[in-house]
Every structure is written in C-alpha cells, then in structure tokens.
C-alpha positions in Angstrom: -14.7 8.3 7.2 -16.3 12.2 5.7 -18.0 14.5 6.9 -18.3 18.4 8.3 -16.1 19.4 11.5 -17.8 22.6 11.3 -20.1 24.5 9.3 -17.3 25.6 6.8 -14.7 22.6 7.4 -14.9 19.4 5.6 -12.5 16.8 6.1 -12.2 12.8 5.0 -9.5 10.2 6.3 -8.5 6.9 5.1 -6.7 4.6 6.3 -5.5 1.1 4.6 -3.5 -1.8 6.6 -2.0 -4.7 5.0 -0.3 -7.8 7.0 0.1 -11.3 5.2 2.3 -13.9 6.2 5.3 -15.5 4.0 4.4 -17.4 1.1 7.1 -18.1 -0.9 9.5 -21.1 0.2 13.2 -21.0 -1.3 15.9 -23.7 -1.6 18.7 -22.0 -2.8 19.2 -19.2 -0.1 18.4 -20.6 2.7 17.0 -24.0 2.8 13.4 -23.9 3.8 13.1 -19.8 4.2 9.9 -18.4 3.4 9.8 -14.8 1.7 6.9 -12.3 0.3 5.8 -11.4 4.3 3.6 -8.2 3.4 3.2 -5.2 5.9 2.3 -1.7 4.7 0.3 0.6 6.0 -1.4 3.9 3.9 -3.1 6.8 5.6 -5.1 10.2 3.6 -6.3 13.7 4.7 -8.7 15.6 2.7 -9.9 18.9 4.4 -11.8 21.5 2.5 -12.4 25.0 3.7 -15.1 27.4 2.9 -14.2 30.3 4.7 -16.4 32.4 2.5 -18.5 31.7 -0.5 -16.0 33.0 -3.2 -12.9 31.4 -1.6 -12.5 27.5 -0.8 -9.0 25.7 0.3 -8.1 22.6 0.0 -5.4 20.5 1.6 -4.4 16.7 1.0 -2.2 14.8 3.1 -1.1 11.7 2.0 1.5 9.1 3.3 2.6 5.3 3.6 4.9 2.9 4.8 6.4 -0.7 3.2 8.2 -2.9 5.5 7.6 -5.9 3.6 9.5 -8.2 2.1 10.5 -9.0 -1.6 9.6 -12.5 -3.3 12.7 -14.1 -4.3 13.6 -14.3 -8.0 12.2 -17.6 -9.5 14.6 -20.0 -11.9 12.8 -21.1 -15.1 14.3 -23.8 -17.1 13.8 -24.5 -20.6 13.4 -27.5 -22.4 15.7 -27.4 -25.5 14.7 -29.3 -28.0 11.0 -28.7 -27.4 8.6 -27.8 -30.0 5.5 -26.2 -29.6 
C-alpha cells in the first residue's frame, strides 16, 4: 500500500506473512515427527518528506520475525561399487 499522507509526505508499507504446515517426516529422532513448520512474518516503512523543494528525507523501517522450524538433516547412502 503507497501513497501521499499529505501534500509533502509520502509513505509505502509492506507487509509479508508466511505459515506452512510440517513437511518433513523423520525416523531417527523421533519416530514419526514431522519438521520444516514455516512461520515468519516481514513488515517495511518507506516515508519520504518534501518539506521544501531543495530538501527531501527519507526514512526506511524494516523488520521480521522467523519462528519456524529447521528441516532435519537428510542421510544419503552411497552405493560402492557403482559406476556411472
């Protein structure tokens, strides 16, 4: 969302919400746990100021949060003897 406040204040917010349930199943932990739940949140200010028409300020406020969860770390075997 932009636009003017007033006639010489701008501003523009954003605002960015993520929620997924867990995907990843593991074994080893704790049989039949699921991991990789995603929550995080991200928000922006932008406001520009023309107080007169040789002097502009600008201010950007920026933040974010990450309560999620981390995937679990995956076991790759390898086949000796294999030839590719």
């Amino acid at each position: 969302m932009s636009g003017p406040v007033t006639d010489d204040l701008a501003a523009r917010v954003a605002v960015r919400e993520v929620h997924a349930d867990p995907w990843q199943h593991t074994y080893f932990a704790d049989p039949g746990d699921r991991l990789g739940r995603r929550q995080e949140f991200e928000g922006r200010i932008l406001l520009d100021w023309h107080p007169s028409e040789r002097l502009t300020l600008s201010m950007n406020i920026n933040g974010w949060t990450d309560k999620g969860e981390p995937a679990a770390g995956q076991y790759f075997c390898s086949l000796s003897g294999f030839r590719g």
